[in-house]
C-alpha positions in Angstrom: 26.0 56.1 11.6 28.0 53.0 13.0 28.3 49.6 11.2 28.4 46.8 13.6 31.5 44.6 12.5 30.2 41.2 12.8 32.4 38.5 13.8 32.1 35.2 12.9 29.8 33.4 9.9 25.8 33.8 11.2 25.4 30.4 9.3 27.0 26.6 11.2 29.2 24.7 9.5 28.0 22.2 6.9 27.4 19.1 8.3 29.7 16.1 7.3 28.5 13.1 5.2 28.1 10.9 8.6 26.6 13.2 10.7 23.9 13.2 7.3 24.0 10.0 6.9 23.0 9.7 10.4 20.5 12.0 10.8 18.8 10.7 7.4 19.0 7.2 9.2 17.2 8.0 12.5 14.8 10.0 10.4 14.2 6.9 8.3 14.1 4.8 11.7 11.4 6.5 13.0 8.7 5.4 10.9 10.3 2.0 10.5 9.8 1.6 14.3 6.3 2.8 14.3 5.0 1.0 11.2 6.6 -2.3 11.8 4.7 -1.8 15.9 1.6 -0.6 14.7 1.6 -4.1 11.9 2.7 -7.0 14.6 0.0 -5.3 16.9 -2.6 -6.1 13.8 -1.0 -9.2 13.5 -1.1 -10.2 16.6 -4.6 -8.7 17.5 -5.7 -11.2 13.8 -4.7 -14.0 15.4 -6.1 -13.9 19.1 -9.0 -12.7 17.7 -9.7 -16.1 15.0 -8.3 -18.2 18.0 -11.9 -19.5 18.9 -12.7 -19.7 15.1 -9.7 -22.2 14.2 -10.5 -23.9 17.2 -13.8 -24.7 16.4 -12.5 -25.6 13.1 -10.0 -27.8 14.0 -12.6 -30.0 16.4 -15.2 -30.4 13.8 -12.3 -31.5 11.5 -11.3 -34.0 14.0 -14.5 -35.6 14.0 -15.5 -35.6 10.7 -14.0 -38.8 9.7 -14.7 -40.9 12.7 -17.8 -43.6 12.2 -21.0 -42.2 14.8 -22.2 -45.7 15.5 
C-alpha cells in the first residue's frame, strides 16, 4: 500500500487581527445599514402619512382664537 506524502498544511493560515477586525466590522455593518434603512423608511412613511392630520390641526388652531363676528 502507498501513503500519499501530503505537501503543504490542508488548513489556511490564521487570519490577522485586522483582517478580523475587518471582517467582524462589515459583518456588524450589515445589519447597521439595513436596520437604520428599514427605520428612516418608517420614519419617513410616519410623517407623510400625519401630513394632512397636522395640517388640519394647525388650521383649526389658527382660528380658534380669532373673534367670528
Amino acid at each position: 500500500m502507498t501513503y500519499m506524502a501530503q505537501g503543504g498544511s490542508t488548513m489556511g493560515e490564521e487570519p490577522s487581527w485586522a483582517e478580523l477586525l475587518l471582517g467582524f466590522a462589515l459583518a456588524a455593518a450589515v445589519p447597521v445599514v439595513v436596520g437604520g434603512t428599514v427605520l428612516v423608511s418608517l420614519i419617513g412613511l410616519t410623517v407623510w402619512a400625519t401630513a394632512p392630520l397636522r395640517r388640519r390641526r394647525s388650521e383649526r388652531s389658527d382660528t380658534a382664537g380669532r373673534p367670528t363676528g
